[in-house]
C-alpha positions, 0 to 999 in steps of 0.5 A, a space after each residue: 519696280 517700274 510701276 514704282 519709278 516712272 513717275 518720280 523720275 518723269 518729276 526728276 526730269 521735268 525738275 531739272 530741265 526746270 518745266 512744269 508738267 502743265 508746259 507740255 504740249 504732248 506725251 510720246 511714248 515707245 509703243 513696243 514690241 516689248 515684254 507685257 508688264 513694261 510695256 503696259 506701265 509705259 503706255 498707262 503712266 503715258 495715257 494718265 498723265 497726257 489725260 491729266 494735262 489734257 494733251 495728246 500722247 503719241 505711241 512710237 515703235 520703240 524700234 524705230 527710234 533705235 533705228 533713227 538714232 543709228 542713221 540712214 547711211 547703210 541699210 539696218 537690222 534693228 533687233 531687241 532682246 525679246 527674251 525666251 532666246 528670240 528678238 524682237 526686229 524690224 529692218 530699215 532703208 533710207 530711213 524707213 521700216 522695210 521689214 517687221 516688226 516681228 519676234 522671232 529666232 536670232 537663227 530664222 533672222 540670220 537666214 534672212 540677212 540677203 533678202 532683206 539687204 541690211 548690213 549692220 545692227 542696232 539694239 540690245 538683241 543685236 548686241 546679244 545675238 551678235 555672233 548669230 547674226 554676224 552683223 557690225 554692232 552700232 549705236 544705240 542699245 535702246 531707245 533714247 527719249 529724243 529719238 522717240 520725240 524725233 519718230 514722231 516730230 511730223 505727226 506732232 507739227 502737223 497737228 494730226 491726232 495720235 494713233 490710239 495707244 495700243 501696246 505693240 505686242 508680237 506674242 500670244 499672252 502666256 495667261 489662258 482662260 482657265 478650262 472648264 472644270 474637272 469632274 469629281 468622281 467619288 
């Protein structure tokens, strides 16, 4: 139901926070690593209205505003639900991406925890694989919106153009081109 929802709830946002669509300078956007489908009706539903108003839209690595929002005081694992058992992370240190972002096996992440020096959790897969990962859980579970705005506030004052909104997606596509056809012996 994404495709459904986003755009009257933007409506519901903007109402209540009493701006018109037509007052926005830019769109951020969380850019992944995430699931196909709600990926991709973020970034469209971001792409079409910044072309809309004719503003810039900024992609943001979804993991690194989790990783803004828990702080800098400690070295940081940020992991979300990558579903199919496997999350989806990114290692932080005095507030910058160390490590990643990758998907892979709460297990193989568990391995890693010394060499990579982090000392607590952050994200939704931190919460699900807490007891692999044997990290303390903090806040946030997601992304929030003005952690997002905040990832990408330099790029917005400087005046610098977007990166391309290209989804960050850390697996191979489950669809296939389909083979050649089978031969029919009669």
């Amino acid at each position: 139901a994404h495709g459904e929802l986003l755009t009257p709830h933007i409506q519901d946002v903007l109402a209540e926070a009493g701006i018109a669509a037509s007052a926005l300078d830019a769109i951020v956007c969380g850019a992944g690593p995430g699931p196909f489908t709600g990926l991709r009706v973020g970034m469209v539903t971001a792409a079409a209205l910044a072309d809309a108003l004719e503003i810039p839209a900024f992609p943001v690595v979804s993991l690194d505003a989790i990783g803004h929002d828990a702080g800098t005081d400690e070295p940081l694992l940020v992991a979300t639900d990558a579903r199919r058992r496997e999350i989806y992370w990114a290692s932080y240190a005095d507030g910058r991406r160390t490590e990643g972002p990758h998907v892979e096996k709460p297990t193989a992440v568990a391995e890693r925890l010394t060499e990579l020096g982090v000392r607590r959790v952050a994200g939704q897969g931190g919460r699900l694989y807490a007891e692999v990962l044997g990290l303390p859980v903090v806040e946030p579970a997601f992304p929030s919106p003005a952690a997002l705005v905040a990832v990408a506030a330099a790029a917005l004052r400087s005046g610098a153009p977007p990166a391309p909104l290209t989804p960050l997606y850390l697996r191979r596509p489950d669809a296939v081109e389909p083979g050649s056809a089978k031969k029919v012996l009669r």
